[in-house]
C-alpha positions in Angstrom: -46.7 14.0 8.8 -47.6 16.8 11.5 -47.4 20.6 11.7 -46.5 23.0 14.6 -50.2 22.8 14.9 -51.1 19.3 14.5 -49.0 16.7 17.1 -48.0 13.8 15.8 -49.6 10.4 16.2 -47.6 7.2 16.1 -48.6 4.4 13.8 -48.5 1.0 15.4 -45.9 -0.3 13.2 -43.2 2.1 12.1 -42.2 2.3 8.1 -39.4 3.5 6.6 -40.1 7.0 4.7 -36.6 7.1 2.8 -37.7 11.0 1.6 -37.6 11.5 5.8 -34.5 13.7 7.0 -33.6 16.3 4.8 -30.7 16.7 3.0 -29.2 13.7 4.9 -31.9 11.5 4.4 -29.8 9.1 2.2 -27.2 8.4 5.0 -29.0 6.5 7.4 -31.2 3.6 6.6 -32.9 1.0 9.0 -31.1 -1.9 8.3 -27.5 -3.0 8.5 -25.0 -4.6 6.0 -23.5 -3.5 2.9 -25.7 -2.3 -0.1 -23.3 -3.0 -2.8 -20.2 -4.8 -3.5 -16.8 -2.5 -3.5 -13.6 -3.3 -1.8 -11.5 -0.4 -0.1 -8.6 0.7 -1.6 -5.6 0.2 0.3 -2.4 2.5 0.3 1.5 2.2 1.4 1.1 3.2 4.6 0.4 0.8 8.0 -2.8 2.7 8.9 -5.0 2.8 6.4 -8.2 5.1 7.3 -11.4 5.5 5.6 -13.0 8.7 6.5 -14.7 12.5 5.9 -13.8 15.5 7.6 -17.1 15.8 9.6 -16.3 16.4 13.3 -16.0 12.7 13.9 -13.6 12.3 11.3 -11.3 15.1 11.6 -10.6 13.8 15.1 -8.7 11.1 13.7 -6.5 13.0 11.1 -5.5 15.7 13.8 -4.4 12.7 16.0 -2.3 11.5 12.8 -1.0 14.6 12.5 0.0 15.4 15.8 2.2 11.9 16.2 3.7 12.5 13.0 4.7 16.3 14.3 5.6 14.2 17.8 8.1 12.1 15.6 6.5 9.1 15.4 7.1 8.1 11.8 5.1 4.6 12.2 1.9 6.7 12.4 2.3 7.5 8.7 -1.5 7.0 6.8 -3.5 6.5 3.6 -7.0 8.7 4.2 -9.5 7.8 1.8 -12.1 9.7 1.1 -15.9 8.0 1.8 -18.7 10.0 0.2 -21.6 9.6 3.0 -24.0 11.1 0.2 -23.3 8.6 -2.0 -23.6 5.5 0.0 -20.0 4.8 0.0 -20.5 3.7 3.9 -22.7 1.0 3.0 -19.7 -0.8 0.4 -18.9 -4.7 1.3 -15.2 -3.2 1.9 -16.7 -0.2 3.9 -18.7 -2.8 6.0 -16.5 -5.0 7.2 -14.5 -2.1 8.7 -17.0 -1.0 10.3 -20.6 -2.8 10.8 -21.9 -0.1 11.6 -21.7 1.7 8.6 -20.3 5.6 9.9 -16.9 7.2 9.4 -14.4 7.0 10.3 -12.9 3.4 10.4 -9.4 2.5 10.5 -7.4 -0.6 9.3 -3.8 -1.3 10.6 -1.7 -3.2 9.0 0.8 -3.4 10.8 -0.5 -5.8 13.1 -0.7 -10.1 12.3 -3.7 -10.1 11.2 -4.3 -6.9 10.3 -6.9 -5.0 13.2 -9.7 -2.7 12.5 -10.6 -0.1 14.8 -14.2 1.6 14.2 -16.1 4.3 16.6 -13.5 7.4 16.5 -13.0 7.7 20.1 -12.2 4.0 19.9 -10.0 5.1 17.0 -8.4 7.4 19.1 -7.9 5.3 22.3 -5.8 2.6 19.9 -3.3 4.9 18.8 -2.6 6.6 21.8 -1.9 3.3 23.6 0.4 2.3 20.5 2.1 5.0 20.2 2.3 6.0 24.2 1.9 9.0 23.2 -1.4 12.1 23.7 -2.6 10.1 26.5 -1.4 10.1 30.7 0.7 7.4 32.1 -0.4 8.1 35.6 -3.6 6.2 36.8 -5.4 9.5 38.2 -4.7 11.5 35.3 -5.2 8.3 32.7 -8.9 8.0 34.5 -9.1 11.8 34.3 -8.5 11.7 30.5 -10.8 9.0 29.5 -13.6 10.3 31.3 -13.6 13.3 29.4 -12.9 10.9 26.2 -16.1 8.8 27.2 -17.8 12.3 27.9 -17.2 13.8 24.2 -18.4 10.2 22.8 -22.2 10.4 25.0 -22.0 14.3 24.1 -21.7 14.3 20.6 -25.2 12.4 19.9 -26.7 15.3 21.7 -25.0 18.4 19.6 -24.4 16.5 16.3 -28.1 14.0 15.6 -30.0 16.1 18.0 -29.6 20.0 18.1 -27.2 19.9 14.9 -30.4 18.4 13.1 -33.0 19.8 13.8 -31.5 23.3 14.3 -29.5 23.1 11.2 -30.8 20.5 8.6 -34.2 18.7 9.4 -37.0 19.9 6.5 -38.7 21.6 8.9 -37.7 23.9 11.9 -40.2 23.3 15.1 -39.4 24.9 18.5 -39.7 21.6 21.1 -36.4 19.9 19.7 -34.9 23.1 19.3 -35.3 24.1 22.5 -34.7 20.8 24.4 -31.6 20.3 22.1 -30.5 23.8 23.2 -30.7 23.4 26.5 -28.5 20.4 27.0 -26.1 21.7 24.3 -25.5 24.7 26.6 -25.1 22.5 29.5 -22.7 20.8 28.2 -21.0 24.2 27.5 -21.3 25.2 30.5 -19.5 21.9 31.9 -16.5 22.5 29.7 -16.2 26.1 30.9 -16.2 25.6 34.2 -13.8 22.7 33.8 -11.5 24.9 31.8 -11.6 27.9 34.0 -9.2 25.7 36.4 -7.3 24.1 33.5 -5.2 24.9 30.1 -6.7 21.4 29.2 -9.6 19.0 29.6 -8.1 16.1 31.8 -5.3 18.8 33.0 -2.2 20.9 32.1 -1.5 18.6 29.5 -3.4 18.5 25.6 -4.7 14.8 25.3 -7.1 12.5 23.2 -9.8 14.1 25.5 -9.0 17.3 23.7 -8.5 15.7 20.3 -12.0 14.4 20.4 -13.9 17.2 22.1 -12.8 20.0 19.8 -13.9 19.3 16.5 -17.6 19.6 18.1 -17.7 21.8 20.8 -14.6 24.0 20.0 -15.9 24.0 16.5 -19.3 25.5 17.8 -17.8 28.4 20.1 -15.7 29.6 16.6 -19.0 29.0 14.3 -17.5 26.7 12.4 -20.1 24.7 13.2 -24.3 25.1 12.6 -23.3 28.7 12.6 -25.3 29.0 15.8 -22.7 31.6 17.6 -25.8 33.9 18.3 -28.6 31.8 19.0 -26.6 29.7 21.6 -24.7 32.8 23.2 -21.6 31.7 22.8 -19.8 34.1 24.0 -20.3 34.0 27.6 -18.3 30.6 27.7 -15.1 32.4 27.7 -13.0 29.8 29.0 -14.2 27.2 26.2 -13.4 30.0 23.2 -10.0 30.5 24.7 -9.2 26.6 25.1 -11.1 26.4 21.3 -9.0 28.9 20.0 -5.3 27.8 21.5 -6.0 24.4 19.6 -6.7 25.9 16.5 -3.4 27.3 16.5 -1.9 24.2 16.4 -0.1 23.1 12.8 -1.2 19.6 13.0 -5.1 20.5 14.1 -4.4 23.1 10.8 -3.5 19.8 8.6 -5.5 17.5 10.0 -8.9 19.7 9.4 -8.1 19.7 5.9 -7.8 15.8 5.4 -11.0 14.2 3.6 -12.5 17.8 3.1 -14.7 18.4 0.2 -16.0 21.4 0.6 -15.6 25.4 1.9 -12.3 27.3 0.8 -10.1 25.4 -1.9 -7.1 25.6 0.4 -8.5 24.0 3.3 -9.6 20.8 1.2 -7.2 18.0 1.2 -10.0 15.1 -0.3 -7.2 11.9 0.4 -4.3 12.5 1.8 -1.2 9.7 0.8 2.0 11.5 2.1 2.9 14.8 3.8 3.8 16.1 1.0 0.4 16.0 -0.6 -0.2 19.6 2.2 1.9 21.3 -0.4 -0.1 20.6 -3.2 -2.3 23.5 -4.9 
């Protein structure tokens, strides 16, 4: 253990302190593989997904959403609420959705034998392509998309395990990961606003996956939904980002799909599992 006045010195063999982390220390653990037999619970619907509304996750129920408000009845789902804190990630069921043991993961069963999709941007990717539908047909603007797709995916990392920790939840507050989190968070700012100072969207005129998956982080942040870092970061000099941020949030489906697998905040934004459109309606 060091202070802000005592630097740390590695030992030669790392060991697991499993009181290390915080509040999240119990979600993360050096080894793979399930912890506990449980199989996942399987609804009526073709697309079965497995999930919590952290910003990974809700980008997989606002794409749900918005092909159900596109028409596309086939994209009806079962979301089934996985309690990080409680291990729930690390269930025999859990695990062979996803191996790697984070939400969201998604099982289709539509398909002979049935496919499982896990990484959300990978998540996102496969129903776009199935659907044709959130994504560009053209090669330029396809490329355009998925660059911005793949960018979100390197990005996250960045805001979510490094600034997002240890600005918001590590045990202790010291100023170098701050700062060097901080920094590179506002770059990355900064290349969204200038991108969307030419553009309603991220790969264009058009609102695709690239925005699906970029929004629940960064356009989360600029509206302080998110680490409630508004101030500190300065938000509000990326004008272009709150005004992109804020035109997605007035979408219906983004409204649903932020409430699916949602625990906690206001009553009537949770939705914990969501089985049917109609369960939006329910007090």
């Amino acid at each position: 253990m060091s202070t802000e006045n005592t630097p740390y010195t590695p030992p030669k063999v790392w060991q697991w302190d499993r009181s290390n982390g915080g509040k999240f220390a119990s979600i993360n653990r050096p080894e793979a593989g399930a912890t506990h037999e449980k199989e996942l619970s399987v609804g009526q619907h073709p697309h079965q997904l497995y999930s919590l509304a952290t910003p990974n996750g809700v980008k997989v129920t606002v794409m749900f959403e918005e092909l159900l408000a596109l028409g596309h009845q086939q994209a009806e789902y079962d979301a089934w609420l996985i309690n990080i804190g409680d291990g729930a990630q690390f269930s025999s069921g859990f695990v062979a959705a996803n191996p790697n043991s984070k939400i969201p993961a998604l099982v289709d069963h539509s398909t002979t034998p049935t496919t499982r999709v896990f990484e959300s941007g990978a998540i996102l990717l496969y129903l776009a392509e199935k659907f044709n539908a959130l994504i560009p047909t053209s090669p330029s603007a396809r490329a355009e998309c998925l660059s911005w797709l793949f960018w979100q995916m390197g990005s996250a990392p960045v805001l979510g395990g490094g600034f997002g920790h240890f600005y918001a939840y590590a045990p202790e507050k010291y100023e170098y990961p701050i700062n060097r989190y901080a920094m590179e968070v506002k770059r990355q700012l900064d290349v969204l606003n200038q991108t969307l100072a030419t553009r309603e969207y991220l790969s264009g005129s058009d609102y695709s996956i690239a925005d699906i998956a970029t929004h629940p982080w960064y356009g989360m942040l600029v509206c302080g939904s998110l680490y409630n870092a508004q101030e500190f970061l300065d938000v509000t000099r990326y004008t272009h980002v709150i005004r992109w941020a804020e035109t997605i949030q007035e979408r219906p489906a983004v409204q649903r799909g932020l409430r699916v697998n949602r625990t906690w905040g206001e009553s009537d934004r949770q939705l914990p599992e969501r089985h049917d459109a109609s369960d939006f309606n329910t007090p």
